[in-house]
N, C-alpha and C positions, 0 to 999 in steps of 0.2 A: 218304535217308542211312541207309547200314547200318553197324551198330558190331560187329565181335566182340570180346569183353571176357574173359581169360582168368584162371584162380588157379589155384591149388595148386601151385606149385612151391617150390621150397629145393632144402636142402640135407640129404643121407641117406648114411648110412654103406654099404658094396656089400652085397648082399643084401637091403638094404631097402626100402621098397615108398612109392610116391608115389601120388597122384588127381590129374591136371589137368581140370579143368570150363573150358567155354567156350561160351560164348552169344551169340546172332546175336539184334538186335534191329533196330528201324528199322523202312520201308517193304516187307516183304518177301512177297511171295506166295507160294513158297514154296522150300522148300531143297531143295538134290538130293544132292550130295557135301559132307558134313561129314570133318574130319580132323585132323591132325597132322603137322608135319613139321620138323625140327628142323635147329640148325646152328652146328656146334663152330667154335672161333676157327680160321681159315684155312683153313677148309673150306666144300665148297658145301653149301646147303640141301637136305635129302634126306626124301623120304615115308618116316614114320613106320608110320602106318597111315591109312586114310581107311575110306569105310563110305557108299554110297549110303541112302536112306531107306528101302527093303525090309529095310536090316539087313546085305546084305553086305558083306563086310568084305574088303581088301587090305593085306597088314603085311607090313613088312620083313624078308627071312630073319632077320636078328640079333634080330630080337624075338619073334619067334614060339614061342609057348607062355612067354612072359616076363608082354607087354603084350595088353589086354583093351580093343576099342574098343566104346564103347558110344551110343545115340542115345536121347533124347527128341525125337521131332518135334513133339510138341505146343508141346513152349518152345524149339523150336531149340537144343537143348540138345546138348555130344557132350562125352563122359569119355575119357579113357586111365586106367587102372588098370594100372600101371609096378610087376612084381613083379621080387624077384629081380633089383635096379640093381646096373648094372657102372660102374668107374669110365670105360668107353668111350661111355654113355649121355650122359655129359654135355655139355650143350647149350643152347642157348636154345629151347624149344618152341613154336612156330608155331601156331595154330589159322587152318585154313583153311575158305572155305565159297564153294560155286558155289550160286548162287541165283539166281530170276529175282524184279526187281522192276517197279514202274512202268515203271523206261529199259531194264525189259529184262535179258538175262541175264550174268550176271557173276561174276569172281574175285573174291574180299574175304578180308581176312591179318587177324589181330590185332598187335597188337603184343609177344608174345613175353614167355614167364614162363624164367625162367633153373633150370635142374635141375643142380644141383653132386653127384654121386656121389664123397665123401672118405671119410677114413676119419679 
């Protein structure tokens, strides 16, 4: 059984700056693609940024030099650090993780922290 379990979202005025943290826990051996991906009411779900465990990183043009994806592998850990929110940022934020366990390798979602960029 694998859980990802996400925080830090609300609600920020534009130009203000959010942390999402999210952590993969469970039977896991080990994780490969930790990420982010988000998804506005009537719209599809779209990669935010994502980050294999060497560290590199894939972000979305609209965020790029905005958002800062980051990895603890030791705790299965991965941040978005959300500078500079537009009110177009907002969304429901996703945390994904491709991992292999005992059955082997696999997609796992969290269940989604809500980011409201108002004013």
């Amino acid at each position: 059984q694998v859980q990802l379990v996400e925080s830090g979202g609300g609600l920020v005025q534009p130009g203000g700056s959010l942390r999402l943290s999210c952590v993969a826990s469970g039977s896991i051996f080990r994780v490969n693609r930790m990420g982010w991906y988000r998804q506005a009411p009537g719209q599809e779900r779209e990669l935010v940024a994502d980050s294999n465990s060497g560290g590199s990183a894939n972000y979305r043009e609209s965020v790029k030099d905005r958002f800062i994806i980051s990895r603890d592998n030791a705790k299965n850990l991965v941040n978005l650090q959300m500078n500079s929110l537009k009110p177009e940022d907002t969304a429901v934020y996703y945390c994904k993780a491709s991992l292999w366990t005992i059955g082997g390798y696999g997609d796992y979602w969290g269940k989604g922290t809500l980011v409201t960029v108002s004013s």
